[in-house]
N, C-alpha and C positions, 0 to 999 in steps of 0.2 A: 735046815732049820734057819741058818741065816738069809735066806731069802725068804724065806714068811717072817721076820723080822723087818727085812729090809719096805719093803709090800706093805707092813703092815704102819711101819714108819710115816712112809711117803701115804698113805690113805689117812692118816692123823693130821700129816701138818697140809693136805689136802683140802680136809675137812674145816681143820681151822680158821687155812687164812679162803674160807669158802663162808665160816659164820663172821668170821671179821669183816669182810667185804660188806656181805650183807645190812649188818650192822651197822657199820658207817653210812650205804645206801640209804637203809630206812632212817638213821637221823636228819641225813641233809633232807630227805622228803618232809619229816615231822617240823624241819628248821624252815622249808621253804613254805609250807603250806599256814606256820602258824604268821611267818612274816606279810604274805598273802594277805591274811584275815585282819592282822593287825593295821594294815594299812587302808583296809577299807574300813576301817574303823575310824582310823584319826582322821581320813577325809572327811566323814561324815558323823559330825558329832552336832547334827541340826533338830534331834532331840526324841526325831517318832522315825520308824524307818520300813520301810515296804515290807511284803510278804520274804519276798528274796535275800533282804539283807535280816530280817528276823531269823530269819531257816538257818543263815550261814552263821548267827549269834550262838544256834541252838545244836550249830554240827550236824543240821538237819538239810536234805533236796527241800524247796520249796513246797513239792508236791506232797512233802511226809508232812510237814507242818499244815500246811492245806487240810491233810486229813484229818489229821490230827483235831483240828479248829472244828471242824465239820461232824467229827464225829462227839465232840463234847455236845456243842450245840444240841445236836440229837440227842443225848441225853437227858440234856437240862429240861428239851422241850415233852421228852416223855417220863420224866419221872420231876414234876415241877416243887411239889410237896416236898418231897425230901433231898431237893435237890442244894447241894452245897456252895455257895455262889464262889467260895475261893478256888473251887476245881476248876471257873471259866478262865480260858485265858481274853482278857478285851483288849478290844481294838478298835480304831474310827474307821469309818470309809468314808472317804470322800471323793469327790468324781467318781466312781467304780473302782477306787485303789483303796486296799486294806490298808493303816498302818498300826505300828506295835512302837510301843514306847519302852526302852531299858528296863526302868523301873518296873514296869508292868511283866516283861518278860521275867527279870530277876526275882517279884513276887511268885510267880506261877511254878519258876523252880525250886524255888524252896519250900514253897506247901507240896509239889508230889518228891522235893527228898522227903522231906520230915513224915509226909503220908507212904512212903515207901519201903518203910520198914530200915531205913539206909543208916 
């Protein structure tokens, strides 16, 4: 009996300093990745920002925001009548680069909270 004690001791404090570890792991990742973000931010505070620096506002790949863009679009263009213009997210192009402005992005998330039942 005191060896299944013993066993079951050492598998507890195992266990623990195995979620502790952890834990502290995933903080320095959530601390390094938000320091990451925040600093591509203070760099660039020159008002409208690429496809790539939008995605990274949005915690989004480019490629998700890309679809994302692409798939409203296609909405909009097939259902034009009922279509709701604060669902669009807009953007300029110029030379063949997208850009997104704060504001505009910041609009866009708070009509699909507020339309998300959130």
């Amino acid at each position: 009996m005191r060896r299944g004690n013993d066993v079951l001791l050492l598998c507890s404090v195992l266990l623990a300093g195995a979620i502790s570890f952890s834990g502290i792991r995933i903080g320095q990742s959530v601390k390094e990745s938000h320091a990451s973000r925040e600093a591509a931010f203070t760099v660039n505070e020159k008002g409208l920002w690429t496809l790539e620096e939008a995605a990274m506002y949005l915690s989004l790949q480019s490629g998700e925001l890309y679809s994302i863009i692409k798939d409203l679009e296609l909405q909009e263009s097939s259902e034009p009548s009922t279509w709701e213009p604060q669902k669009s997210l807009r953007y300029v192009t110029y030379n063949g680069s997208d850009y997104f402005s704060r504001a505009e992005l910041d609009r866009w998330i708070r009509f699909n909270i507020n339309h998300s039942g959130m």
